[in-house]
C-alpha positions in Angstrom: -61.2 53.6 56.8 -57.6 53.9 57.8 -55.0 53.1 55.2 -52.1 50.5 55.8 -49.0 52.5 54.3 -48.1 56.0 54.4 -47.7 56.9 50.6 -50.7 58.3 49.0 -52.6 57.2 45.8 -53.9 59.9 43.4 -56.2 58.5 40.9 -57.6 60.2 37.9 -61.0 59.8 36.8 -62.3 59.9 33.3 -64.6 57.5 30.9 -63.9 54.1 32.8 -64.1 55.6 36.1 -67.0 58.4 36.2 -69.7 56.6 38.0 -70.4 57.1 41.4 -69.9 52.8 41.9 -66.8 53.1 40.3 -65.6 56.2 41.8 -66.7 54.1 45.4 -65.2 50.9 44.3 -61.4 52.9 43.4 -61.8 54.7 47.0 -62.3 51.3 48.9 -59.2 49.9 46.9 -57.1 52.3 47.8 -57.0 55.9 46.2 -57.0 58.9 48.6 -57.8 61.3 45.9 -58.7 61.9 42.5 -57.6 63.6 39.8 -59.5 65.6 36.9 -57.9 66.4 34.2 -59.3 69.7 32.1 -57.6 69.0 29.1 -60.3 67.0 28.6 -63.9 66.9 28.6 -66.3 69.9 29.6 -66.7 71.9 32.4 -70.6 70.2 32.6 -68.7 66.4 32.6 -66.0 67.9 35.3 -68.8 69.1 37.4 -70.9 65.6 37.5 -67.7 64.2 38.7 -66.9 66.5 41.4 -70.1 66.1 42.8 -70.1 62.1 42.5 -66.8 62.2 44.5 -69.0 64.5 47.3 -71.0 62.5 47.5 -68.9 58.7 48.3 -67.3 61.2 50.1 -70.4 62.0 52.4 -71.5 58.4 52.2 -68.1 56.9 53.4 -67.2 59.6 55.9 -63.9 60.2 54.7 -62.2 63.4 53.1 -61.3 63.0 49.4 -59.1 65.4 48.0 -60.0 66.6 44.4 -57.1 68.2 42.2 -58.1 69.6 39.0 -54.7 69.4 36.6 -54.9 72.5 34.2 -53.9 71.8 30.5 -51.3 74.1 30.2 -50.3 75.7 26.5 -50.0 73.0 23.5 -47.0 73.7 20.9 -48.2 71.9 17.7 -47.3 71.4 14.4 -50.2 72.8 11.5 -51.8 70.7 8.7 -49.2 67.8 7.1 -50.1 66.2 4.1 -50.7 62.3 4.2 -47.9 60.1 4.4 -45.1 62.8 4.9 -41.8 61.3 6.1 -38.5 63.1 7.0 -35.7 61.9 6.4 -32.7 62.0 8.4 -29.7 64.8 7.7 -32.4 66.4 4.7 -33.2 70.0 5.5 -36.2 71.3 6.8 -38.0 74.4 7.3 -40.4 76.0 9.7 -43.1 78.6 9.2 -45.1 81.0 11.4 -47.6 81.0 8.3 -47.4 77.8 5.6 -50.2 75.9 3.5 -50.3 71.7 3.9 -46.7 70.7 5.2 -44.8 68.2 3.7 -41.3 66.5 4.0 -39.7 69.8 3.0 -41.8 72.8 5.5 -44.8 73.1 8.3 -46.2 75.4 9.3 -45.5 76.5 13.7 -48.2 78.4 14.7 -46.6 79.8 17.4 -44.0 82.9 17.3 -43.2 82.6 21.0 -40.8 79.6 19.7 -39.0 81.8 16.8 -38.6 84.4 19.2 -36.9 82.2 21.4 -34.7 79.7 19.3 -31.5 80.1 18.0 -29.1 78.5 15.9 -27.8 75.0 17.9 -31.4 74.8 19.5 -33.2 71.0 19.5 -36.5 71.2 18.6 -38.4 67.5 19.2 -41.8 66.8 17.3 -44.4 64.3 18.2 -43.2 63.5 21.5 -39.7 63.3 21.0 -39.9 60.8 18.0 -38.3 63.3 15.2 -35.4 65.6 16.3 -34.4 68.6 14.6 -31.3 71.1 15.0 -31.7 74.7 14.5 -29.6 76.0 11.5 -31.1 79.4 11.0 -33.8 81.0 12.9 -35.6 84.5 11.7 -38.7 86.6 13.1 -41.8 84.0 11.3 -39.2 80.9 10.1 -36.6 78.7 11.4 -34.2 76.1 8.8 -33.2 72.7 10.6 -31.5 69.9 9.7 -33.7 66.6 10.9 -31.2 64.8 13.0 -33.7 62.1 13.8 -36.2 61.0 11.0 -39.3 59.3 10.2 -43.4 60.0 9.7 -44.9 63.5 10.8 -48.5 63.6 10.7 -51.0 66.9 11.7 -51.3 68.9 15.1 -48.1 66.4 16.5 -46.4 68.6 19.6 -43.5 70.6 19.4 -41.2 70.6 22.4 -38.5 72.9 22.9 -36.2 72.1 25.9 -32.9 74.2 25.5 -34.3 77.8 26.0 -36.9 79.2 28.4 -40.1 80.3 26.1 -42.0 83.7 26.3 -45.2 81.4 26.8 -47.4 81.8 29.7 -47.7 78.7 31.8 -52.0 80.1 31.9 -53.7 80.0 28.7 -57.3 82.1 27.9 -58.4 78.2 28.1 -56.4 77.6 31.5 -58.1 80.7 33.0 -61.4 79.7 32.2 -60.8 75.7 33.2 -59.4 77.8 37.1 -62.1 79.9 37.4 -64.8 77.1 36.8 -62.4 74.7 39.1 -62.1 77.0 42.0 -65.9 77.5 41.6 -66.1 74.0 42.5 -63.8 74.3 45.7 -61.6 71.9 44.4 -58.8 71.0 46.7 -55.7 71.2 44.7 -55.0 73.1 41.3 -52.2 71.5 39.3 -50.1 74.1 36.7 -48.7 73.0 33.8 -45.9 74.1 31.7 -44.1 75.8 34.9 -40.6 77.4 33.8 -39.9 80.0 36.4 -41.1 81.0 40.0 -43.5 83.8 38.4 -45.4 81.5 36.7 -46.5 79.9 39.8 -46.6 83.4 41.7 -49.2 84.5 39.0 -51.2 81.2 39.3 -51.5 81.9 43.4 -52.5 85.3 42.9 -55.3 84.1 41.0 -56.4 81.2 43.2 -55.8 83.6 46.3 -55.6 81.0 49.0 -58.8 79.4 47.5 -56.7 75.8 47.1 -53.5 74.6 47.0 -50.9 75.0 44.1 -49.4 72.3 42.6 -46.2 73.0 40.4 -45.7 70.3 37.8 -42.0 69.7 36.8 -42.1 69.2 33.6 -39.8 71.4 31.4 -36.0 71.2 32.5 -35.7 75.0 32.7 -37.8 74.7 35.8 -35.1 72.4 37.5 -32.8 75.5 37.1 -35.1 77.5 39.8 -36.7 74.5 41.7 -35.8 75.7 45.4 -37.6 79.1 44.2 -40.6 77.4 42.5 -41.0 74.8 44.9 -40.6 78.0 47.9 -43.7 79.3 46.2 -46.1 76.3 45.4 -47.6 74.1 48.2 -46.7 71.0 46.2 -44.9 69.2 43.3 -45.8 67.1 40.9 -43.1 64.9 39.0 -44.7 65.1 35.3 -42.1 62.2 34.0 -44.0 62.6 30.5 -42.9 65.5 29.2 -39.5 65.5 31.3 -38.9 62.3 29.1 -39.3 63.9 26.0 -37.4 67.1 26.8 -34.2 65.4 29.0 -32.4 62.3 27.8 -34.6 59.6 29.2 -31.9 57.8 31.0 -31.6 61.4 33.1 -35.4 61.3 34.8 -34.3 58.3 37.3 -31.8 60.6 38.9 -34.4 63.8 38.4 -36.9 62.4 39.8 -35.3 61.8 43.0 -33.6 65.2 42.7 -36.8 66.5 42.8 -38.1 64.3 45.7 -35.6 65.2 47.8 -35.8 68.7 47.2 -39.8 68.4 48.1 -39.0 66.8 51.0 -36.4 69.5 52.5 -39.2 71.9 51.8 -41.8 70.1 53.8 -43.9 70.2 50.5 -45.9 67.1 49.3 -44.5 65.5 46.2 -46.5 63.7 43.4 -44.8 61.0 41.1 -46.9 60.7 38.1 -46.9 59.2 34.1 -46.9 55.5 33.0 -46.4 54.1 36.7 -48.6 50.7 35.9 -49.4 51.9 32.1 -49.4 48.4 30.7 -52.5 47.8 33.3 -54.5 50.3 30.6 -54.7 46.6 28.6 -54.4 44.4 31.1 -55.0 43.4 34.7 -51.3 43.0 35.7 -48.6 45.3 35.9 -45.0 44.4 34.3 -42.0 43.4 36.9 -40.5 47.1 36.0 -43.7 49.1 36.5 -43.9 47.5 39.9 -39.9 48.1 40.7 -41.1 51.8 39.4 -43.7 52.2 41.7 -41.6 51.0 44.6 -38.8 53.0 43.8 -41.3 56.3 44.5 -42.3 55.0 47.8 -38.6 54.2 48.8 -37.5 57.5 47.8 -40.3 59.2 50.5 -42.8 60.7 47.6 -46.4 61.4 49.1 -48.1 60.1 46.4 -47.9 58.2 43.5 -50.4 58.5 40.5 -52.1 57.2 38.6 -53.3 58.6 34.9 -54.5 56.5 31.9 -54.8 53.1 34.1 -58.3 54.5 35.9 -58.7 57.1 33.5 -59.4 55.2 30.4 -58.2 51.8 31.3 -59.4 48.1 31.8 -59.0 47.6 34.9 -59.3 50.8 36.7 -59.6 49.2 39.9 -57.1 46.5 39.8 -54.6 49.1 39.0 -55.3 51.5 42.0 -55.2 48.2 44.0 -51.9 47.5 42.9 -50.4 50.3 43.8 -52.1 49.7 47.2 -50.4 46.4 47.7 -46.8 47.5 46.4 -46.7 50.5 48.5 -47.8 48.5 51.7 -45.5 46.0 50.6 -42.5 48.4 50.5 -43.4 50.2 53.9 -43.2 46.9 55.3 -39.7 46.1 54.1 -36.8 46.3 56.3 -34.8 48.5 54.0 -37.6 50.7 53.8 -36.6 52.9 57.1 -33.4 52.9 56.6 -34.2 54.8 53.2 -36.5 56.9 54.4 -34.5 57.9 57.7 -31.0 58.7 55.0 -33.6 61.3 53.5 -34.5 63.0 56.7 -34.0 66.8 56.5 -32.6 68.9 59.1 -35.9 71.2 60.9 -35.5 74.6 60.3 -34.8 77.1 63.8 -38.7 77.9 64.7 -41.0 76.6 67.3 -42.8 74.9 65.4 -39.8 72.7 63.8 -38.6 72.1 67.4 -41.8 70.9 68.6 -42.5 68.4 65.7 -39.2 67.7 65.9 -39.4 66.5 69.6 -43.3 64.7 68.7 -41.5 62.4 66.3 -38.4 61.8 69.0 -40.7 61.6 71.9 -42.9 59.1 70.1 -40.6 56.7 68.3 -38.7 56.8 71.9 -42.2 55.9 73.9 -43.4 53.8 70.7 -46.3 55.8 71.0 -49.6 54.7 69.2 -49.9 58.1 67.1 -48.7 61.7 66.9 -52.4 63.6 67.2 -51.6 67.3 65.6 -54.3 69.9 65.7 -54.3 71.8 62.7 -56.5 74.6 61.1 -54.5 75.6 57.9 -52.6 71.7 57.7 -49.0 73.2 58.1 -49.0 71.3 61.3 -50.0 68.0 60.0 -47.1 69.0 56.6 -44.6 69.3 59.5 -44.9 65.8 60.9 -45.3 64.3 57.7 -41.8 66.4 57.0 -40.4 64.5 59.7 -41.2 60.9 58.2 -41.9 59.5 61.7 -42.4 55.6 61.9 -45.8 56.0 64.2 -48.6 57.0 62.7 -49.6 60.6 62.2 -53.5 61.3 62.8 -54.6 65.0 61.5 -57.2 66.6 63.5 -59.0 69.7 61.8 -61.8 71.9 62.3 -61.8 72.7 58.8 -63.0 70.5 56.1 -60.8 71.9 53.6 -57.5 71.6 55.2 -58.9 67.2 56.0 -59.1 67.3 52.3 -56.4 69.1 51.2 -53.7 66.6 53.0 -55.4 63.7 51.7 -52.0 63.6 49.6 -49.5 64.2 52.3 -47.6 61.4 53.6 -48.5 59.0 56.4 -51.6 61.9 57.7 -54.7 60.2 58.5 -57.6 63.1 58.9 -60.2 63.8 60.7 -62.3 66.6 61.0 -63.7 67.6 64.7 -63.7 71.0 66.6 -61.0 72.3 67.6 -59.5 72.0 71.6 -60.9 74.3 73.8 -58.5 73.7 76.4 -55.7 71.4 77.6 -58.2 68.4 79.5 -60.6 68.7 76.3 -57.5 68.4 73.8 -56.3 65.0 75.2 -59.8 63.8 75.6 -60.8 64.6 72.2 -57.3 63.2 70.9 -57.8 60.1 72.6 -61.5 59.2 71.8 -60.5 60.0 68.2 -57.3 57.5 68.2 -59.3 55.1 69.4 -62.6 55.7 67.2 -60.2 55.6 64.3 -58.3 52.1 65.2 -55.4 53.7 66.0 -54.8 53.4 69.8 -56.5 51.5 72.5 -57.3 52.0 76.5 -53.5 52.5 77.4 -51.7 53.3 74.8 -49.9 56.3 74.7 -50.1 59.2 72.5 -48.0 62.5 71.3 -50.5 65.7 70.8 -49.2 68.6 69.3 -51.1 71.9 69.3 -51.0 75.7 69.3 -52.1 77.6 72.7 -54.1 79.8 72.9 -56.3 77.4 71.4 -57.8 77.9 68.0 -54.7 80.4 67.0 -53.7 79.1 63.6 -49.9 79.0 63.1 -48.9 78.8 66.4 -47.6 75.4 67.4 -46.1 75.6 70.5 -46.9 72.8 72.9 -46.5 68.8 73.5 -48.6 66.8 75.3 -47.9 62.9 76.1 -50.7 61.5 77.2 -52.3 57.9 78.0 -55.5 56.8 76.5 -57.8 56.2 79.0 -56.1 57.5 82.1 -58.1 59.7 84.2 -60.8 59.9 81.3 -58.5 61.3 79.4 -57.1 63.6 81.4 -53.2 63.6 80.5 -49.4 62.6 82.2 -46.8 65.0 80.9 
C-alpha cells in the first residue's frame, strides 16, 4: 500500500475511532499512524487499542507507528461558585488554600506558580479567555488586576507564559501512563509541557532507547532553547493549542515555521498538530482556511500533519483523515511545491554519512532514478534522506520491525522490513525485487542503494550503489 505524497498523516484514536473496522477503514484512507492520547481513558481502553492497530497492522502487511501522547501537568483553578463573572480592571486575588471562589478570590492549587510569578507577570485562565496582570505576588497568594474579563467557572486552566515554572514536564500520573506505554512497545512517546532540554533528557533516561521521544512545543520558554531541546529529542511536535494561548495568536504562523525549519536543519521529524480540519468534528467538510492550513504544513516540509478531535471524537473520522490525504497529494503535486521545499534545504553536516546521502539524492534526481533504497537498522539512514527532501522516492529497508515502524512519520520513507544485505550482489538483488514488489520500479529502471559495509554494522553508512533493475539478475552497474 504505497502512499501518493510524502507528508505523513498521524491520526488519533479515541470513542469514534476504536474499532478494529474503523481503525482499518482510517489506515486505507490515509493515516500512517495513530495517536493515543493518555489523558484520557484507562490504561485497559489504551491497551485494546494498541492491540487492534497490531492486528490491521498484521492483516494489511504494513508498519503502523503508535505514539502514545503523555498528559503532561494540568494548572487549574479550585471550586468557583455558579455564575461568577470578573470584571475587567476590578481586582482579584489568588490563593494557595481558599474556600468556593467567587468574582473577588480562587483558590491555585499549585505553589510552583507563586514561586515563580512576579509582579508584571500575565496569568491567562480558561484557555486564554480571562487575562490577569500580577500586582503583588507572596509565598501562598498573588493580587491581579483582571485585564480581560468575563465568566470563570471550576477546574478552568491556568497558563502562565512569561516565566519558566519549577514544574516537572513528568507527573506521578505521566510516569505511570510511560511505564504502561513502553510496556506496550509503543513506537513514539510524546512529552508534554517541555520547557528546557532537561526535561526531555530526563524523559530519555527513562524510556532508555525503548522508543522515540517526541518533544512537544508548546510553552514559549521552550522556543528559547529549541536547537538544545530539539538536539536531544528524536522528534517535534508543533502543539499550536497551548502555543495559542500562551503567545499572541497572530505570532504561531511565523512559529510554526520557525520551528519547522529548525526540525528540518536537525534532520528530526516534525509533527504539526491542533484544529487542522476541526470544523470536520461536526461536519463532513473542512472550511477554505483549514484546508489553506493544512497545506501551508506540507509546503513548509513538516513530516506529518495531525489529526486530533476530527478521528478522535468526531463525525466523520474518516472523511477527515481522507482529506488531509487529498490536500497533501494535492500540494506535492503543485509546481510551487519544489520550489518551497528546495529554498528549505539544509546544508549536510561534514560526515560520511551526510556526503553519501547527499550524493544518493544528487545522483538520483540527476539519473531520475526510480527510488533511493537505504538499508537501515536504527532508521538514521532512512532520517538522512528524508533530511535531504529528494524529489524520487525514498524506500526504507529494515531488518528491524521497530525502526519500519518508528519512521512511519518521517517524510517521503516508504518501509519495509526484510533481512538485512549480506553482501554487495545480494544488496542490489534484494533492493531491486523489493522496488518492484512495492510498485516503485520496474525491469530497467534504475535505482540509488545506500548502505553501510561491512554489512549489518549499524551506523556506518559508507557506500552507493547505482544499479539497474533487472540487469544481470540484479547484479549491479556502478
Amino acid at each position: 500500500m504505497r502512499r501518493q505524497r510524502n507528508v505523513k498523516v498521524l491520526a488519533t484514536l479515541g470513542p469514534a475511532s476504536s474499532s478494529e473496522e474503523m481503525i482499518r477503514a482510517l489506515f486505507e484512507a490515509g493515516a500512517d499512524a495513530f495517536r493515543l492520547n493518555m489523558s484520557h481513558g484507562t490504561h485497559e481502553g489504551v491497551r485494546d487499542m494498541y492491540k487492534r492497530i497490531r492486528k490491521v497492522e498484521a492483516d494489511l502487511g504494513r508498519p503502523i507507528g503508535i505514539l502514545a501522547d503523555l498528559q503532561g501537568p494540568k494548572l487549574r483553578v479550585g471550586e468557583v461558585a455558579p455564575d461568577t463573572l470578573l470584571e475587567g480592571g476590578a481586582e482579584f486575588r489568588l490563593n494557595l488554600k481558599h474556600g468556593i471562589g467567587d468574582a473577588a478570590a480562587v483558590a491555585l492549587p499549585h505553589k510552583e506558580i507563586f514561586e515563580a510569578i512576579e509582579p508584571g507577570a500575565t496569568l491567562l485562565l480558561d484557555d486564554g479567555k480571562l487575562r490577569l496582570e500580577v500586582i503583588e505576588a507572596g509565598a501562598d497568594f498573588a493580587v491581579t488586576k483582571v485585564i480581560v474579563g468575563g465568566p470563570l467557572s471550576s477546574n478552568k486552566g491556568v497558563n502562565v507564559p512569561d516565566v519558566v515554572l519549577p514544574v516537572p514536564a513528568l507527573t506521578v500520573k505521566d510516569r505511570r501512563d510511560l511505564d504502561f506505554a513502553l510496556t506496550l512497545d509503543v513506537d513514539w512517546i510524546a512529552l508534554s509541557f517541555v520547557q528546557r532540554p532537561a526535561d526531555v533528557a530526563e524523559a530519555k533516561k527513562i524510556v532508555a532507547g525503548r522508543a522515540f521521544v517526541m518533544a512537544k512545543i508548546e510553552k514559549p520558554r521552550a522556543l528559547d532553547h529549541l536547537d538544545e531541546i530539539i538536539e536531544i529529542a528524536d522528534g517535534i511536535m508543533v502543539a499550536r493549542g497551548d502555543l495559542g494561548v500562551e503567545c499572541p495568536i497572530e505570532q504561531v504562523p511565523a512559529i510554526q515555521k520557525f520551528i519547522t525549519r529548525a526540525g528540518r536543519r536537525a534532520g528530526k521529524p516534525v509533527v504539526v498538530a491542533t484544529q487542522m480540519l476541526e470544523s470536520m468534528i461536526d461536519v463532513p467538510f473542512p472550511t477554505r482556511a483549514e484546508v489553506s492550513d493544512v497545506a501551508n504544513a506540507v509546503f513548509e516540509g513538516a513530516d506529518a500533519v495531525m489529526l486530533s478531535g476530527e478521528s478522535a471524537v468526531g463525525d466523520f473520522p474518516v472523511e477527515a483523515v481522507s482529506m488531509m490525504d487529498r490536500v497533501a497529494q494535492s500540494v506535492e503535486h503543485d509546481d510551487l511545491f519544489r520550489d518551497a521545499i528546495d529554498a528549505g534545504r539544509i546544508e549536510p553536516e561534514t560526515t560520511s554519512a551526510d556526503a553519501i546521502t547527499l550524493a544518493a539524492r544528487q545522483v538520483a534526481e540527476t539519473l531520475k532514478a526510480a527510488a533511493i533504497v537505504c538499508y537501515t537498522a536504527s532508521g538514521s539512514t532512512g532520517m538522512r534522506a528524508s533530511r535531504e527532501r529528494p524529489n524520487v522516492p525514498i524506500l526504507v529497508l529494515t531488518p528491524v520491525t521497530q525502526t519500519a515502524r518508528r519512521l512511519a512519520i518521517v517524510w517521503g520513507v516508504h518501509c519495509v522490513q526484510t533481512e538485512d544485505a549480506s553482501s554487495f550482489l545480494d544488496m542490489v538483488i534484494r533492493a531491486s525485487r523489493v522496488a518492484e514488489g512495492e510498485d516503485f520500479a520496474s525491469i530497467g529502471d534504475r535505482l540509488v542503494i545506500t548502505a553501510g559495509v561491512p554489512f549489518g554494522s549499524p551506523g556506518r553508512t559508507n557506500t552507493l550503489r547505482i544499479a539497474t533493475v533487472g540487469t544481470e539478475r540484479g547484479r549491479s552497474r556502478s
